[in-house]
N, C-alpha and C positions, 0 to 999 in steps of 0.2 A: 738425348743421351749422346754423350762423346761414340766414337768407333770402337774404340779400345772397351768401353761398357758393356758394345753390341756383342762384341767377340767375345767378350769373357760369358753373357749369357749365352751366347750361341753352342759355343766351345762345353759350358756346364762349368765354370772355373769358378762363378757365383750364382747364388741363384734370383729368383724375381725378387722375391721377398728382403735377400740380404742390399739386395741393389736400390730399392726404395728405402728401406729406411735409413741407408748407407746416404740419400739424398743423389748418387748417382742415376736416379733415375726420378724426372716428377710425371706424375698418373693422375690422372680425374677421370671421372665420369664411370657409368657400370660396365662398360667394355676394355677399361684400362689394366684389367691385370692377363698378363699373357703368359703367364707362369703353365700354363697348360699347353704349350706350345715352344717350350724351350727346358731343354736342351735342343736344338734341331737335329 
C-alpha cells in the first residue's frame, strides 16, 4: 500500500474494508485483515 493509504487507515480517514475493495490495499492469506487494529 502507498503511504498516503497507511495514513489515511492509521488517521481513521478510511477504513480496512473501504481500502480493499477500493483496490488500495491487496491482502491474502487468514492474517491479512488488520481492520482490528486500525484506527491506531
Amino acid at each position: 500500500m502507498s503511504p498516503e493509504t497507511w495514513l489515511a487507515l492509521a488517521l481513521g480517514r478510511i477504513d480496512w474494508a473501504e481500502a480493499v475493495t477500493d483496490g488500495r490495499v491487496q491482502v491474502s492469506g487468514v492474517r491479512a485483515d488488520l481492520s482490528a487494529f486500525l484506527p491506531l
